[in-house]
N, C-alpha and C positions, 0 to 999 in steps of 0.2 A: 694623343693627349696634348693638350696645349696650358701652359702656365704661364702665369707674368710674375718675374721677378720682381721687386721691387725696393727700393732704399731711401728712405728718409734722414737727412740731415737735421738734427733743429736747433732751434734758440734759444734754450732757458728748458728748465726742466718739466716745461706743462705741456700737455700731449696735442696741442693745439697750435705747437710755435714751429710747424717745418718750414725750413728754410731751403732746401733741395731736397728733389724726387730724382730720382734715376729708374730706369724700368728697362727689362730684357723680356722680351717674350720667345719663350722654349718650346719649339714645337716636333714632340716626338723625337727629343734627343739631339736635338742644335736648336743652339739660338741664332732665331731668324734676323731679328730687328731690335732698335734697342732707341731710347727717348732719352732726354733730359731736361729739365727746367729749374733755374732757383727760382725763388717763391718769396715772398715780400710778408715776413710772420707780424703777428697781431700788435708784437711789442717791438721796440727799436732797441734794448736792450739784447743782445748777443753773449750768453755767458760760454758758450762752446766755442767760439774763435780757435781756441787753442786746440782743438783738436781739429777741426774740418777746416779753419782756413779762411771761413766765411765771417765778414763785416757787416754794418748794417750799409755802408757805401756800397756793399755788391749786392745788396739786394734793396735798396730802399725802393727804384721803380721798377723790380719786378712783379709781377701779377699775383692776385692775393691767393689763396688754394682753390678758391670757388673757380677762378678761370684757368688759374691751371687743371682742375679738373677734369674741365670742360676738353680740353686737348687731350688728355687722357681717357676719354670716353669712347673713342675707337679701337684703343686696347683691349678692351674688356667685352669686347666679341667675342664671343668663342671659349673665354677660357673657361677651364674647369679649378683650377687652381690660382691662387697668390702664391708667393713663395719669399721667403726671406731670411735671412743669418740671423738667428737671434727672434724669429716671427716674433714675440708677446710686444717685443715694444713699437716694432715699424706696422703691425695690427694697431697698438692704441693711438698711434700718431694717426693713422690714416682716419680712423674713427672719431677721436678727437679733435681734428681739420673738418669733418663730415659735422659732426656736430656743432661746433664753433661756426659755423658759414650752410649752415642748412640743407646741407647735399647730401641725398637717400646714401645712405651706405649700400656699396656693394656687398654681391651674395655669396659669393665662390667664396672658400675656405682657405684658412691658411695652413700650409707645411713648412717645417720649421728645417733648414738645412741645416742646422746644429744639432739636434735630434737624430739626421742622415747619419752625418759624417759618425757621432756614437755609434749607432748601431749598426754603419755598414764597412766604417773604414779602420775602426780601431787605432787611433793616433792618439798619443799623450795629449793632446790640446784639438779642442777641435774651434778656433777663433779662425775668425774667416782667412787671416793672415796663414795661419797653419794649414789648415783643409785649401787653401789656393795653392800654398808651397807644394802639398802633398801630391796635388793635381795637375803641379807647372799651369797654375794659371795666371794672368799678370795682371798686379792689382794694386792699385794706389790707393791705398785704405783711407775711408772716410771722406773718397769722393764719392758722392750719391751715382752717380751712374758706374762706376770703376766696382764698387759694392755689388751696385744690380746686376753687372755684369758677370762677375765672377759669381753671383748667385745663381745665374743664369745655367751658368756652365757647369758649376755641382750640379745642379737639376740632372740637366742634357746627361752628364755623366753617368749620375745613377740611374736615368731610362737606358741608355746604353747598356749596361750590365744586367740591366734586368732587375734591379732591386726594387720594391715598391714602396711607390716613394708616399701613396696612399695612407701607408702606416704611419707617417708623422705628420698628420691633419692633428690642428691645433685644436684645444677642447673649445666647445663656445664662449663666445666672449661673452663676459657678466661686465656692465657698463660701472668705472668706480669712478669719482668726482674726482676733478683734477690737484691737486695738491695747491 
């Protein structure tokens, strides 16, 4: 079975403003390979600074998400799964960039590693920070690929044990307008 992790940064609170992508693809319990790109959002305006880090000077001539997509379109061979901490919201970014910039949404489904960690690991918090501690994995939170990465690795983890990770495929997405 093969999944792409995946993590979005963004700029302001509209599902259309990613600013970093990071991506892990988990094949049958290790992560093989893993990508990165900031991304150049719609608005110059940055109200998450304070938590990722990111400026509009580090991303002003990064590539808009149509091309970064474009780079990410070899990823999405094979898999059967997206996967993400938190899936509802790194689903409507990605959908909402798909939208915003005219690029088909992809098909495979998402499972939600936060939903895992509940149901398989039993920890007082299950925030990517706690579910990486829980699993010594090393993470510098709210870097898009350091996120994808350690998303990666819960995956791998619960194929490893055996737990099915099938069980926390996310309900369909119903498209809501962007705030």
């Amino acid at each position: 079975m093969q999944v792409l992790a995946i993590d979005f940064e963004t700029a302001d609170k509209r599902s259309d403003s990613a600013c970093a992508l990071g991506l892990s693809v988990v094949v049958d319990g290790a992560v093989v390979d893993s990508w990165y790109s900031l991304i150049r959002p719609p608005r110059r305006d940055i109200l998450f600074s304070y938590i990722h880090g990111l400026y509009w000077d580090d991303v002003k001539d990064a590539p808009v998400f149509a091309d970064v997509w474009q780079e990410v379109t070899p990823y999405l061979d094979g898999i059967d799964y997206f996967a993400a901490h938190n899936a509802g919201f790194d689903r409507s970014v990605l959908y909402g960039c798909c939208r915003r910039f005219d690029v088909a949404r992809p098909l495979p489904p998402f499972i939600c590693t936060v939903q895992l960690a509940r149901r398989f690991l039993d920890l007082e918090r299950n925030n990517l920070a706690a579910v990486s501690d829980h699993l010594n994995i090393e993470l510098d939170h709210h870097h898009a690929l350091s996120d994808a990465l350690a998303c990666g690795e819960i995956i791998a983890h619960m194929q490893r044990e055996g737990h099915d990770i099938a069980s926390c495929v996310l309900k369909p997405y119903k498209d809501k307008p962007d705030a």
